[in-house]
ZADO-1210 file (C-alpha; in nm, 4 decimals, padded with zeros to 6 digits):
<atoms>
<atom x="09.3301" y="-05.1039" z="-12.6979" code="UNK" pos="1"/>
<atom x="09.1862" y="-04.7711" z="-12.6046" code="UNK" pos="2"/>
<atom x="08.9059" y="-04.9262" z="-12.3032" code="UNK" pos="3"/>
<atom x="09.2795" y="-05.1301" z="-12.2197" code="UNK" pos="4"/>
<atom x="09.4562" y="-04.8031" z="-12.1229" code="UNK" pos="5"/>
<atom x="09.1562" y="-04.6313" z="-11.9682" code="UNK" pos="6"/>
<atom x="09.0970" y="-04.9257" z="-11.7422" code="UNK" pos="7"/>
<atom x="09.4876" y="-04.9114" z="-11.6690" code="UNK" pos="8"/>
<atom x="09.4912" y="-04.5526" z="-11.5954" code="UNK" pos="9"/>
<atom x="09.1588" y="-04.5644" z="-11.3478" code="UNK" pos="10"/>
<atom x="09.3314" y="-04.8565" z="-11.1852" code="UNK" pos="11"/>
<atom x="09.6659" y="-04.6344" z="-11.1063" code="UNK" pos="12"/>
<atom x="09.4588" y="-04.3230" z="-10.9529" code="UNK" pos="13"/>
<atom x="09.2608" y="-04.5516" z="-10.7243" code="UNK" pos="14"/>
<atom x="09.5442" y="-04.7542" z="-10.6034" code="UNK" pos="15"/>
<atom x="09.7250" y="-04.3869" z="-10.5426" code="UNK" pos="16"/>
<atom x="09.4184" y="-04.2635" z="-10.3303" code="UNK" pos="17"/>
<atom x="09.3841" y="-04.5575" z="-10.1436" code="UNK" pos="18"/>
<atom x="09.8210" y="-04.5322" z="-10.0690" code="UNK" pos="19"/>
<atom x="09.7511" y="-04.1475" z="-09.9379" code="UNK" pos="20"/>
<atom x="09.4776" y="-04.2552" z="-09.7390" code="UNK" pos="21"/>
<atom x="09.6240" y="-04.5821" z="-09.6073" code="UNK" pos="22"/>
<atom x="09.6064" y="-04.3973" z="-09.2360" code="UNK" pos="23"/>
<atom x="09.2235" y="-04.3905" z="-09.2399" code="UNK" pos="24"/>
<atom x="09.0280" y="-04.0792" z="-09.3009" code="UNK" pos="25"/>
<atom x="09.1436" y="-03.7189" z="-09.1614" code="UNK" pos="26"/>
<atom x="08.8651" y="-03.4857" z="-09.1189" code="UNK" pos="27"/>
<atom x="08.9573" y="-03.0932" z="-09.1754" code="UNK" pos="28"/>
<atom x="09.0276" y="-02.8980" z="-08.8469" code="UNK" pos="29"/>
<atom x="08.8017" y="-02.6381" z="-08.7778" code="UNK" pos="30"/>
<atom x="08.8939" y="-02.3166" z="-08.5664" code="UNK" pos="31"/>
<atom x="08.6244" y="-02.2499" z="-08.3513" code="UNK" pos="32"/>
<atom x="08.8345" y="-01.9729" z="-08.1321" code="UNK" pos="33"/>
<atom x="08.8390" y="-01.9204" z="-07.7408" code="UNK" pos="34"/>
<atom x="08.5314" y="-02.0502" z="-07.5958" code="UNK" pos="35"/>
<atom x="08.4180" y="-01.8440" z="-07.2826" code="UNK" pos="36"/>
<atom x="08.3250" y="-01.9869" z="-06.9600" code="UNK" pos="37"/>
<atom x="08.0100" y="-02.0622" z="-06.8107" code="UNK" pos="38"/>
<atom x="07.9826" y="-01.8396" z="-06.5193" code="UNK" pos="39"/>
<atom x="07.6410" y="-01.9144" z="-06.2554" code="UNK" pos="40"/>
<atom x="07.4561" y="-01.6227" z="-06.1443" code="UNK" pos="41"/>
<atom x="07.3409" y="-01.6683" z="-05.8165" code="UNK" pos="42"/>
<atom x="06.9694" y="-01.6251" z="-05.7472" code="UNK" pos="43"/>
<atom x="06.7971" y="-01.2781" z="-05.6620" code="UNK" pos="44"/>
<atom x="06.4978" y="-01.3796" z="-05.3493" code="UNK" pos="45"/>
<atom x="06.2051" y="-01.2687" z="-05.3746" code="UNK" pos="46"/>
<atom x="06.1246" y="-00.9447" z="-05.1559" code="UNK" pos="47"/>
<atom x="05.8722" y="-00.7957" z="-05.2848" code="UNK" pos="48"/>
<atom x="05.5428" y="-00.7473" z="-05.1654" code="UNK" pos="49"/>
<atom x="05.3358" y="-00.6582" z="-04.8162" code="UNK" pos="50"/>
<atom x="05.4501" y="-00.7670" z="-04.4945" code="UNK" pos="51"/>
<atom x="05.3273" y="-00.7751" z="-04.1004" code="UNK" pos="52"/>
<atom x="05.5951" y="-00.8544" z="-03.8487" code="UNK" pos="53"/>
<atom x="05.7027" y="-00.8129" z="-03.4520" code="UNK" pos="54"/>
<atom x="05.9893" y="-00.6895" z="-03.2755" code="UNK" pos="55"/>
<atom x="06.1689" y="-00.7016" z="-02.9582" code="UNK" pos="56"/>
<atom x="06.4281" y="-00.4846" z="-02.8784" code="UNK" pos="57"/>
<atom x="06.6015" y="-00.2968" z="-02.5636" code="UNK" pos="58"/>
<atom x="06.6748" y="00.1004" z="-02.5280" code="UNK" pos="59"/>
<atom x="06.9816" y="00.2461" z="-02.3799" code="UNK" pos="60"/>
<atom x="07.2259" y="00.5140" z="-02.3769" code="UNK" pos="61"/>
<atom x="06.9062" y="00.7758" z="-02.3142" code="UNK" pos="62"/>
<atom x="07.1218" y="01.1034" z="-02.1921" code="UNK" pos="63"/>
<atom x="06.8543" y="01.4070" z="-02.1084" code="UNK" pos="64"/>
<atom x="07.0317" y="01.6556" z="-01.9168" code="UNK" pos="65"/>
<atom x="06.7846" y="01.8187" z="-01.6840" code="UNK" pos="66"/>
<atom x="06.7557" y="02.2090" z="-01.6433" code="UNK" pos="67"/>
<atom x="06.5387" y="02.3720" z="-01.3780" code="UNK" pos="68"/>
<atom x="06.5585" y="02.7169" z="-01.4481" code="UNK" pos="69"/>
<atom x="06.8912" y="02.7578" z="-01.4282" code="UNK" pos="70"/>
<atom x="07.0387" y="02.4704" z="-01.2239" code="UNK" pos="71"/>
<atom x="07.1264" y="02.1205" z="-01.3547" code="UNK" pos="72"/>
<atom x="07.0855" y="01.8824" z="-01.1162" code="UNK" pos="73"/>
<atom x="07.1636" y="01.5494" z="-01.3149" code="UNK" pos="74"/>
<atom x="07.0856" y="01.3637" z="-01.6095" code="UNK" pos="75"/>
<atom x="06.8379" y="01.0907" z="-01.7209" code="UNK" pos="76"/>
<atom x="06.9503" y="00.7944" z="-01.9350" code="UNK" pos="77"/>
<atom x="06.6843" y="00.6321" z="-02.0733" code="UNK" pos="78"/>
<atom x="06.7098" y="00.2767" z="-02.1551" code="UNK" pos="79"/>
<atom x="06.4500" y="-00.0156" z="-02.0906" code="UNK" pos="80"/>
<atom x="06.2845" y="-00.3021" z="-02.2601" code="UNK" pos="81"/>
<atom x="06.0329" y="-00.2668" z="-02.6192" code="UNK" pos="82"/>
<atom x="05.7919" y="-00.4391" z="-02.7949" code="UNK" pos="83"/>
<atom x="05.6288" y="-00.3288" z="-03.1632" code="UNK" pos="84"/>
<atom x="05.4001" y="-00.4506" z="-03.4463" code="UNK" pos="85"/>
<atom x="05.4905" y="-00.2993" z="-03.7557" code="UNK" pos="86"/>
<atom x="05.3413" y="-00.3185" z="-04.1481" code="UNK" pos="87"/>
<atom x="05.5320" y="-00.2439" z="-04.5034" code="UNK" pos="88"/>
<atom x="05.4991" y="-00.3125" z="-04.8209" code="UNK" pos="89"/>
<atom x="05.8556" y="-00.3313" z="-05.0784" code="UNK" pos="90"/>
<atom x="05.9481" y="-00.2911" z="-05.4339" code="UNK" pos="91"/>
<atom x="06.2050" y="-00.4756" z="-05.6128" code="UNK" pos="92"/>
<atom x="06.4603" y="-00.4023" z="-05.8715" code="UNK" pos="93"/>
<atom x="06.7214" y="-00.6797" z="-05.9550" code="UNK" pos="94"/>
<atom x="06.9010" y="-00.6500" z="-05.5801" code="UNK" pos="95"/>
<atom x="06.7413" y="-00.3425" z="-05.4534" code="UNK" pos="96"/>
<atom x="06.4631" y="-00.3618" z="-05.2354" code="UNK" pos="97"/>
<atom x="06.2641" y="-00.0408" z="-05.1001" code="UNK" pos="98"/>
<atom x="05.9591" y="00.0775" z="-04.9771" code="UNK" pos="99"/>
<atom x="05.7638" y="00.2164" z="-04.6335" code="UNK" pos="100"/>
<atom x="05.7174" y="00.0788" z="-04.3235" code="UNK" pos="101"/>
<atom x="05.4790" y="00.2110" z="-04.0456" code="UNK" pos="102"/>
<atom x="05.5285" y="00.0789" z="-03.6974" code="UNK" pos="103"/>
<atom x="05.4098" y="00.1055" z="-03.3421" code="UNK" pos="104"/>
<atom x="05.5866" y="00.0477" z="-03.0044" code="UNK" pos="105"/>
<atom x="05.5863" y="00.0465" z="-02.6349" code="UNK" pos="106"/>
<atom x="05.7437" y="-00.0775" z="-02.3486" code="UNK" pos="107"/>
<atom x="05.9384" y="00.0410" z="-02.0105" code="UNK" pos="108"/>
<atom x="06.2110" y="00.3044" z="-02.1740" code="UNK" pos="109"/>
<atom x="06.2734" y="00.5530" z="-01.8944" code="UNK" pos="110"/>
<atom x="06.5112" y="00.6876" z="-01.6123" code="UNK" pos="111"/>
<atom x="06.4518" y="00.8823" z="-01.3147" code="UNK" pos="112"/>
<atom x="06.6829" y="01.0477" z="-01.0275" code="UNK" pos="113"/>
<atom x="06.6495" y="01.2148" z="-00.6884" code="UNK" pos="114"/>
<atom x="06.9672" y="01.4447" z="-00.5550" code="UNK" pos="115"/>
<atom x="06.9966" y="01.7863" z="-00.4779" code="UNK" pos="116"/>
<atom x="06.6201" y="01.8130" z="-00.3470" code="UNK" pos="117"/>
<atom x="06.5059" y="01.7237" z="-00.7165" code="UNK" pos="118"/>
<atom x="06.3151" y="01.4233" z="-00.7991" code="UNK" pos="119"/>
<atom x="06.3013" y="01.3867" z="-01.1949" code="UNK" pos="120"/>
<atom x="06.1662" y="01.1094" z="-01.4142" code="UNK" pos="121"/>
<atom x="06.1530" y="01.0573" z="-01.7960" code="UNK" pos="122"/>
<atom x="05.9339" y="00.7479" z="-01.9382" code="UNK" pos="123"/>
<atom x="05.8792" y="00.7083" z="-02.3389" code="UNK" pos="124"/>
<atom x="05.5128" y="00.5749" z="-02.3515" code="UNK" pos="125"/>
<atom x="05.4967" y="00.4644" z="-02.7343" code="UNK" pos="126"/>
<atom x="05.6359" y="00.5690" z="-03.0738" code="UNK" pos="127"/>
<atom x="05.4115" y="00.5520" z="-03.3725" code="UNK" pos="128"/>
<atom x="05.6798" y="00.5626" z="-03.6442" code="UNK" pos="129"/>
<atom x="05.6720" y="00.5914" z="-04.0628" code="UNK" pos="130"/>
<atom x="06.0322" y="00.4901" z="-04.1860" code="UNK" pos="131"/>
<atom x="06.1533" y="00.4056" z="-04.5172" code="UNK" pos="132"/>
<atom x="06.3945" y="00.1281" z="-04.5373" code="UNK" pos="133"/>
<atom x="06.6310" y="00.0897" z="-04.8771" code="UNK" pos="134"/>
<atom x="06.8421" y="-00.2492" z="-04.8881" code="UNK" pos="135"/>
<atom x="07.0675" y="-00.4503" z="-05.1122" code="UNK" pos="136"/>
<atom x="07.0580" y="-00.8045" z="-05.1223" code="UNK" pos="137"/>
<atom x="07.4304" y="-00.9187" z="-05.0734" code="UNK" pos="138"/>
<atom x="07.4149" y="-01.2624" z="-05.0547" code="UNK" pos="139"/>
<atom x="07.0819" y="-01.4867" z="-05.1617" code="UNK" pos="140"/>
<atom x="06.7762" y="-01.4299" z="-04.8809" code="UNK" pos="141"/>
<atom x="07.0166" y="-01.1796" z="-04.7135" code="UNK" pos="142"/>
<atom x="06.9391" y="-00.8167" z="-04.7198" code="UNK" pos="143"/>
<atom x="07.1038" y="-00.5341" z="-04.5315" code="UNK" pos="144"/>
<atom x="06.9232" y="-00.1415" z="-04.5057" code="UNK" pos="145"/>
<atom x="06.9560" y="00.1303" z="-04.4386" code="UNK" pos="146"/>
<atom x="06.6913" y="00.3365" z="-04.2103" code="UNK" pos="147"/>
<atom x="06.4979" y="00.6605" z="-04.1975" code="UNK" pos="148"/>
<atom x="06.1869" y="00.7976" z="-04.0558" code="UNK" pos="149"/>
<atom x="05.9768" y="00.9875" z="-03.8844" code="UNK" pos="150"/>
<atom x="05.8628" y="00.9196" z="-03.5187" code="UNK" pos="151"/>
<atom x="05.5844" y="01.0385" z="-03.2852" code="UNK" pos="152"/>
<atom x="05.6677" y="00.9925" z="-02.9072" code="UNK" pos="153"/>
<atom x="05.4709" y="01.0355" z="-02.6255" code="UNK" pos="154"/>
<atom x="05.6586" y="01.0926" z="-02.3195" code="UNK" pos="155"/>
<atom x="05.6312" y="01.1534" z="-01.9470" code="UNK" pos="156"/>
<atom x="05.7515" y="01.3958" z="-01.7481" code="UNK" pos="157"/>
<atom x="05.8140" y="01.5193" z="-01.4839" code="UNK" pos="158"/>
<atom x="06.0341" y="01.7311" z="-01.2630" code="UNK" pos="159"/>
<atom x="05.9585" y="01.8371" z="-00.8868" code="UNK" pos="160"/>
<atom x="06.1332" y="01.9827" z="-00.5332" code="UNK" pos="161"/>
<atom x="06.2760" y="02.2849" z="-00.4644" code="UNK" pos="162"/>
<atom x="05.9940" y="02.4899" z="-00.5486" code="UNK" pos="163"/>
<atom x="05.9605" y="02.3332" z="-00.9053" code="UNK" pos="164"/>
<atom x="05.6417" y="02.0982" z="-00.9671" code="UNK" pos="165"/>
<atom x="05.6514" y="02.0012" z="-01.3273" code="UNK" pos="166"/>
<atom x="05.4398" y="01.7429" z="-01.4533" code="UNK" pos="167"/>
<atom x="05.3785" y="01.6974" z="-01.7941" code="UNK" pos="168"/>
<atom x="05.2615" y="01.4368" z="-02.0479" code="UNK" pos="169"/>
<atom x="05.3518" y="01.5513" z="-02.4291" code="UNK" pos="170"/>
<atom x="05.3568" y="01.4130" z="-02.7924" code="UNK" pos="171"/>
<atom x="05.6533" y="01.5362" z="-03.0151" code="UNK" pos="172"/>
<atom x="05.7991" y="01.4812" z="-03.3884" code="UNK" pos="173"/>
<atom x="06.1124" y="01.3713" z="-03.4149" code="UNK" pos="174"/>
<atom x="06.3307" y="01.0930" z="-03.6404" code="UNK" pos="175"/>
<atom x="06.4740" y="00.7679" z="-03.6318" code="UNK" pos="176"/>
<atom x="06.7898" y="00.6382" z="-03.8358" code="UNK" pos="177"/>
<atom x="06.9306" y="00.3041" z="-03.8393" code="UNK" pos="178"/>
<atom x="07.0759" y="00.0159" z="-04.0139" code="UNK" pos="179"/>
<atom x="06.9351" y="-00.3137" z="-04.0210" code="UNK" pos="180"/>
<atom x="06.9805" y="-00.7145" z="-04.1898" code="UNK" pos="181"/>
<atom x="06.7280" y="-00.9659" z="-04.2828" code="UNK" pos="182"/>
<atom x="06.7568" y="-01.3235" z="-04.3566" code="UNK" pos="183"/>
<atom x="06.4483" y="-01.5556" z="-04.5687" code="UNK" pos="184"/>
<atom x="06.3816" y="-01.8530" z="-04.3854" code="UNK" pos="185"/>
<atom x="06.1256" y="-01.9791" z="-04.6427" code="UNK" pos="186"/>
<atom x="05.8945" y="-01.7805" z="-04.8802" code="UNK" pos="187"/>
<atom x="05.6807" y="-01.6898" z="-04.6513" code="UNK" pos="188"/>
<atom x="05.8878" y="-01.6258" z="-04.3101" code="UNK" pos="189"/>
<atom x="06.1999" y="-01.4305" z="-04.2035" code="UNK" pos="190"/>
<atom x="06.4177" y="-01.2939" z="-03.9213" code="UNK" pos="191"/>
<atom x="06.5738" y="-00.8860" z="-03.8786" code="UNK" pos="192"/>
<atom x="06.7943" y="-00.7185" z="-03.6557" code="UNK" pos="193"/>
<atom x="06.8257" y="-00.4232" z="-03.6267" code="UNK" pos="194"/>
<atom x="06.9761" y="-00.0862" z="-03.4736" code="UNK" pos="195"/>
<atom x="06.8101" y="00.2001" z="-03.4814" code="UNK" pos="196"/>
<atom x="06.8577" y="00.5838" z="-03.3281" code="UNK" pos="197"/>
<atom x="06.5996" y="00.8161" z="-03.1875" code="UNK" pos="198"/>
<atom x="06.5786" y="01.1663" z="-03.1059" code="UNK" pos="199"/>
<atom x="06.2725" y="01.3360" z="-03.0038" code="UNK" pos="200"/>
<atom x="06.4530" y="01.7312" z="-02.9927" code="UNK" pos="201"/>
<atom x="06.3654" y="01.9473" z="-02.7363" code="UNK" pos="202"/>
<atom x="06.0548" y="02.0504" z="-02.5396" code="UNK" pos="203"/>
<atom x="06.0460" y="02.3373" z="-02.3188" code="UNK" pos="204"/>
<atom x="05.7906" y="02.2368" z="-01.9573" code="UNK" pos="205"/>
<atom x="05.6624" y="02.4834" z="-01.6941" code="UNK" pos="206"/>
<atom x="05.4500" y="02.5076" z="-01.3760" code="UNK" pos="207"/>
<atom x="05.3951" y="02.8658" z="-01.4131" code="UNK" pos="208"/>
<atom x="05.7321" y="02.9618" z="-01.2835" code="UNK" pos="209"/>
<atom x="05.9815" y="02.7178" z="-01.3032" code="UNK" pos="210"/>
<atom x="06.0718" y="02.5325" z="-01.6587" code="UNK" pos="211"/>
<atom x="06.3023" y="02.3000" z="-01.7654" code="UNK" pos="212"/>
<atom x="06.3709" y="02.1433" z="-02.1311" code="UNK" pos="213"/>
<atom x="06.3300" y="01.7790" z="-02.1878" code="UNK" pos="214"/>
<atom x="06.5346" y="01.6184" z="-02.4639" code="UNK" pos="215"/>
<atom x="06.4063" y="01.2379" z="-02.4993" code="UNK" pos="216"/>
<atom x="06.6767" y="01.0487" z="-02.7327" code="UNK" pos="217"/>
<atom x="06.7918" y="00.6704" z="-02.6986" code="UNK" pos="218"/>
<atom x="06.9574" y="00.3944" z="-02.8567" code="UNK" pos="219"/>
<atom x="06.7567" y="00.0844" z="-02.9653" code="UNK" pos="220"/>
<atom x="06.8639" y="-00.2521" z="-03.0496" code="UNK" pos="221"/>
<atom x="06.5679" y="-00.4868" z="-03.2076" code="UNK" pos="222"/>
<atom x="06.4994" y="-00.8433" z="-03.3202" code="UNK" pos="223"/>
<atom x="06.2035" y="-00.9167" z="-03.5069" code="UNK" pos="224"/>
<atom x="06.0315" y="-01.1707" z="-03.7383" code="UNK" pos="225"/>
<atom x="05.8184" y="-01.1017" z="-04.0777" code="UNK" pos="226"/>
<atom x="05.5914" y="-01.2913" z="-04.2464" code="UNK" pos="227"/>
<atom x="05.5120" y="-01.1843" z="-04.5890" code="UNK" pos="228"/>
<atom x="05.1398" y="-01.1414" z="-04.7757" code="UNK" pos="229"/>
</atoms>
């Protein structure tokens, strides 16, 4: 009689858990809270290293006022055609990108004048130039910098008429400051442009008795390509 009602009372509880569950299974809910989104950070190129490139650029907006003891005549603006070569090597931390560049260029940057009896000319030979160039890459293979150096010019001059004969050819120290953007074409290649300032100060001439002070500076706007080591 005893096994009779044990039997009996199993049989209830199953039949009651299979009634509650008659809806199929219901698994717990868990709260896993606010899951963040998956944002993509974009690439940082790879600048680092030596480089050797070329540039091409053109001078203007020269202004040298000329002084012959005493009497200004006229001015020289300076503008012309450039070529370079230049070599650098950069650092790189996350988007910044640094490091020296040395450079040398020539080409046909000069003026001249005759009026008032003066004949005057003003021709920049060659720049041998150390800059340093600091950048920030702002979108991926794009980098913009900023520019500053140190140049070495060596410059023609020369003055004559009215009693003045000066001819000179001189070296002088003076600086460059610019801005400049660079685009990656591959790993190895890219292209630049770039603007770039140059004032050579002032140098005081003479023939003995007449002297005048020349005052090279320009303008410079340069394209150029790099291939990197």
């Amino acid at each position: 009689m005893r096994a009779t009602r044990l039997i009996a009372s199993f049989a209830t509880l199953a039949l009651g858990a299979a009634a509650a569950n008659a809806g199929g299974y219901t698994p717990p809910v868990v709260d896993t809270g606010v899951v963040a989104p998956i944002t993509e950070v974009a690439p940082v190129g790879n600048w680092q290293g030596g480089y050797a490139g070329l540039t091409l650029g053109y001078a203007f907006g020269g202004d040298d006022d000329v002084g012959v003891s005493g009497v200004t005549p006229d001015s020289l603006e300076m503008s012309g055609a450039n070529g370079g070569v230049r070599l650098g090597y950069r650092w790189q931390k996350d988007r910044w990108v640094f490091g020296p560049e040395l450079g040398y260029e020539g080409g046909n940057i000069k003026d001249s004048f005759s009026t008032d009896g003066y004949d005057a000319e003003s021709k920049v030979k060659n720049v041998l130039a150390l800059r340093m160039k600091t950048g920030y890459e702002v979108a991926p293979n794009t980098l913009v910098y900023g520019i500053a150096g140190v140049a070495r010019g060596k410059i023609d001059y020369s003055v004559t008429g009215n009693g003045a004969d000066i001819n000179d050819t001189y070296t002088k120290t003076g600086y460059i400051v610019g801005l400049g953007a660079e685009r990656m074409i591959n790993d190895k290649w890219s292209v630049t442009g770039e603007y770039e300032y140059a004032n050579f100060g002032k140098e005081k001439l003479s023939d003995g008795t007449n002297t005048t002070n020349a005052t090279p500076k320009f303008h410079n706007i340069k394209l150029g390509v790099n291939f990197k080591f």
